[in-house]
C-alpha positions in Angstrom: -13.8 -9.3 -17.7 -11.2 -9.6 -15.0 -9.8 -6.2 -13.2 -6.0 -5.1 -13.5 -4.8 -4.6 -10.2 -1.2 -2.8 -10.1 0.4 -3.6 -6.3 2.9 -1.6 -5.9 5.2 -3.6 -3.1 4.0 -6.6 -4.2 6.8 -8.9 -3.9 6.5 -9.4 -0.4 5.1 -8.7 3.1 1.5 -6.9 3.0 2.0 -6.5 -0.8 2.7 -10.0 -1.7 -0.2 -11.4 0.0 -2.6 -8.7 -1.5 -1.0 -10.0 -4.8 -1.9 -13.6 -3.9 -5.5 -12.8 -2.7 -6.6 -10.6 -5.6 -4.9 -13.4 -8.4 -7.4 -15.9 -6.0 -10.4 -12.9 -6.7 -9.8 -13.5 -10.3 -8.0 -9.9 -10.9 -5.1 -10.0 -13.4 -2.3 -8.7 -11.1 0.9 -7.1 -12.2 3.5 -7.5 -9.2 5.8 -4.2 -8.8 8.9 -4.3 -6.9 12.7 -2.2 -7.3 14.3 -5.6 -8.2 12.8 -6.9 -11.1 14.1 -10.6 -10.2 12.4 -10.5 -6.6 8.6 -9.2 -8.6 9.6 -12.1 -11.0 9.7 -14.7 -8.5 6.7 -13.2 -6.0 4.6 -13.3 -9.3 5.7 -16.9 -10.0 4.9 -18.2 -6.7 1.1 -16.6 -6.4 -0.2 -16.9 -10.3 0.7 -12.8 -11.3 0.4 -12.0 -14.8 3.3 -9.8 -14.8 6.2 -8.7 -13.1 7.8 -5.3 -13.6 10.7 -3.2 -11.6 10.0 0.2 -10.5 11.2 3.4 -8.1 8.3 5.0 -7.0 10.4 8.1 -5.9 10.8 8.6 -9.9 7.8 10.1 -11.2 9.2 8.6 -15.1 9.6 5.5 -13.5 6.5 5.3 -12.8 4.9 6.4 -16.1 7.1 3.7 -17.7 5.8 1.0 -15.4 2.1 2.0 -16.3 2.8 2.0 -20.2 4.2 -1.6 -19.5 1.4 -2.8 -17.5 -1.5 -1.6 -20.4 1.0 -2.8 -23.1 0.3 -6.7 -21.3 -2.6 -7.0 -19.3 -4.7 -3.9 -19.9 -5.7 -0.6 -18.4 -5.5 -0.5 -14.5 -8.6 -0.7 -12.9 -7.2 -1.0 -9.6 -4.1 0.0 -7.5 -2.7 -1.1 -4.4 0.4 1.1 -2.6 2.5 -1.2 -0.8 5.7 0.0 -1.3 7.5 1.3 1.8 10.7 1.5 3.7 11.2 2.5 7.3 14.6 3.8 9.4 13.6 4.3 12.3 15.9 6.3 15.1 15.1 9.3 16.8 14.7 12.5 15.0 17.9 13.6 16.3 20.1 10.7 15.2 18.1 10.6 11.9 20.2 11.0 8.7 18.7 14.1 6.1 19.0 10.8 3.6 16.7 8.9 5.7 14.3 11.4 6.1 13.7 12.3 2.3 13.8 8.5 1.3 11.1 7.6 3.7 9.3 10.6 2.8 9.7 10.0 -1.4 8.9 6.4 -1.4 6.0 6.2 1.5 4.4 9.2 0.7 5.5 11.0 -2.9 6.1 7.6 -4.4 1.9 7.0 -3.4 1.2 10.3 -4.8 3.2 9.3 -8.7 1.1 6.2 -8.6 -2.4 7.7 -8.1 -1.2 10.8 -10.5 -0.4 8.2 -13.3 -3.3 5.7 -12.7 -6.3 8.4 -12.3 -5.7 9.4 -16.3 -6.9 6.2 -17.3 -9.6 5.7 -14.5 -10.9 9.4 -15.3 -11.4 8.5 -18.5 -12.8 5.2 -18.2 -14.8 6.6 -15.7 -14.4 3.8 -12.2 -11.1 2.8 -10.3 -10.4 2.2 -6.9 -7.4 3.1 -4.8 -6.1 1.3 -1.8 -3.5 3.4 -0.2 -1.1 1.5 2.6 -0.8 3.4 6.0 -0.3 2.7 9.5 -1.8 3.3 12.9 1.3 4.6 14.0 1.0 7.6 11.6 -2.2 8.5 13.7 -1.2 7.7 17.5 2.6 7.9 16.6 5.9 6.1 17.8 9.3 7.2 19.5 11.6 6.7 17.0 9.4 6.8 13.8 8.3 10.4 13.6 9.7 10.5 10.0 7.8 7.4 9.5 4.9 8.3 11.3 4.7 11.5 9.1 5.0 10.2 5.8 1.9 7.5 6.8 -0.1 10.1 8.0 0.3 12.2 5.4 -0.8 9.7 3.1 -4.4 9.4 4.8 -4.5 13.3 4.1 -3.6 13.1 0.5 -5.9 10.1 0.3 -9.4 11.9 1.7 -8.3 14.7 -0.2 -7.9 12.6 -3.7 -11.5 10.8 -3.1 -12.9 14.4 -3.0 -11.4 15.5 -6.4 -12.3 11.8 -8.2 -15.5 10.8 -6.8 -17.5 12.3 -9.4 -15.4 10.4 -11.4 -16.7 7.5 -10.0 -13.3 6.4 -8.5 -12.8 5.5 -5.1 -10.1 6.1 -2.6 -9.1 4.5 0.3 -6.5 3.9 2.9 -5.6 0.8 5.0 -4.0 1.4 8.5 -2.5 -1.7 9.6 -1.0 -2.6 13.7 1.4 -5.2 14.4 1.7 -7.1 11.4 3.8 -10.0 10.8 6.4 -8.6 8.1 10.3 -8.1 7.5 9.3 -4.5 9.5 8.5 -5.9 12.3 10.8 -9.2 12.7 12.9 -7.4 15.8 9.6 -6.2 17.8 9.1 -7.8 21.2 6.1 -10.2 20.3 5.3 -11.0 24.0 5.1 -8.0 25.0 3.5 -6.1 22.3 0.5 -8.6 22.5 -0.5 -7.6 26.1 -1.6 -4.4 24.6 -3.7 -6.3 21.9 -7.1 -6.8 22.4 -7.2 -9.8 20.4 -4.0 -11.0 21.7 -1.8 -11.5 18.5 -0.2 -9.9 15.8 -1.9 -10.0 12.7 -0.6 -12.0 9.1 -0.4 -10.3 6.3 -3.7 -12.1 4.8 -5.5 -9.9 7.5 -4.8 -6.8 5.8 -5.3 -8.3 2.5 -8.8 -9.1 3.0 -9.4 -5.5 4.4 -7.5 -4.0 0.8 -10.1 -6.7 -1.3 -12.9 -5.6 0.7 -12.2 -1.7 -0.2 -11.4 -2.5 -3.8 -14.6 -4.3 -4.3 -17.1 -1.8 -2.1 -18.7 0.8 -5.0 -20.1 3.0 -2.2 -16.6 3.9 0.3 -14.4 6.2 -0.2 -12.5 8.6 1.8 -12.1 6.0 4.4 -9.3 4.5 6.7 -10.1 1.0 7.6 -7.7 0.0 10.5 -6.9 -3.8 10.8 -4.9 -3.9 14.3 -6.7 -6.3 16.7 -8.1 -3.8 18.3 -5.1 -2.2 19.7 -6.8 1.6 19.0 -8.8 0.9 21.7 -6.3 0.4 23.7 -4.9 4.4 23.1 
């Protein structure tokens, strides 16, 4: 039988093309996204077998979204945390809004999804997690320390969580992209970034779907952050 895969962010960027991959893999996708309209059409376009609107940052939200999801394709198997916004500025110029939306949808948004998913995979005993960082949550960024925190807090809520499930035979890992061609990082300076990447480009999205597959479908990692950045760590 096919696995449901729930990608949260999924109607575009790093989430759309996990979407696409995974519908490729034979996985019965359901595309999430805040406008219901955008998921619609993302889930059109790759083959999804549903589309449904949700705000991470609300925990009932979230629940709903699940109830949905089992009501039309089944219990989740799989879930993929896309979803995230970024604002960045210096601490000092960064708005208290700014700071507690970053922090509810890139990090407390992550933890609703895994709360509301892991009932189901407990008791069905299997599930993997794929959990959406960055590699400037570990070496950090002027100008995204809000950012960088709510990333990095997501790899230690991530190792933590594969301690608690793995006896439950469910599996959780995080993906730490670089410079990734998305709507995040349209205003970067391409040129000059790449001089600093080892493999000289930035990466697609597809790059960092095939790393998210890979994790989804390995029965023996968890705990793990699996950087996809052209080598740039190296570079640190």
């Amino acid at each position: 039988m096919s696995k449901v895969c729930a990608v949260f962010g999924g109607s575009r960027g790093i989430g759309k093309a996990v979407a696409k991959l995974l519908v490729q893999k034979d996985y019965k996708v359901a595309v999430i996204s805040r406008n219901l309209e955008t998921a619609k059409a993302a889930a059109e376009e790759i083959g999804g077998h549903l589309a449904v609107s949700c705000d991470v940052a609300k925990e009932q939200d979230v629940q709903r979204t699940f109830q949905e999801i089992v009501k039309n394709i089944g219990n989740v198997n799989c879930l993929v945390n896309a979803a995230g916004i970024n604002r960045d500025a210096l601490l000092l110029r960064t708005k208290t809004e700014d700071i507690l939306s970053q922090l509810s949808i890139n990090l407390i948004g992550s933890m609703h999804t895994c709360k509301v998913a892991l009932r189901a995979m407990v008791q069905q005993q299997g599930g993997a997690i794929v959990n959406i960082g960055s590699i400037v949550g570990n070496k950090g960024n002027a100008g995204q320390s809000v950012y960088s925190a709510s990333k990095e807090g997501l790899v230690g809520f991530s190792k933590s969580l594969a301690k608690e499930v793995a006896k439950k035979n469910v599996r959780v890992n995080v993906v730490a992209p670089g410079f990734i061609y998305t709507d995040m990082t349209s205003s970067l300076d391409e040129t000059s970034l790449n001089q600093n990447i080892p493999l000289g480009r930035f990466g697609e999205a597809d790059d960092v779907a095939q790393a998210v597959a890979f994790l989804l479908s390995s029965p023996y990692i968890t705990g793990h952050v699996l950087v996809v950045d052209g080598g740039l760590q190296l570079q640190m």
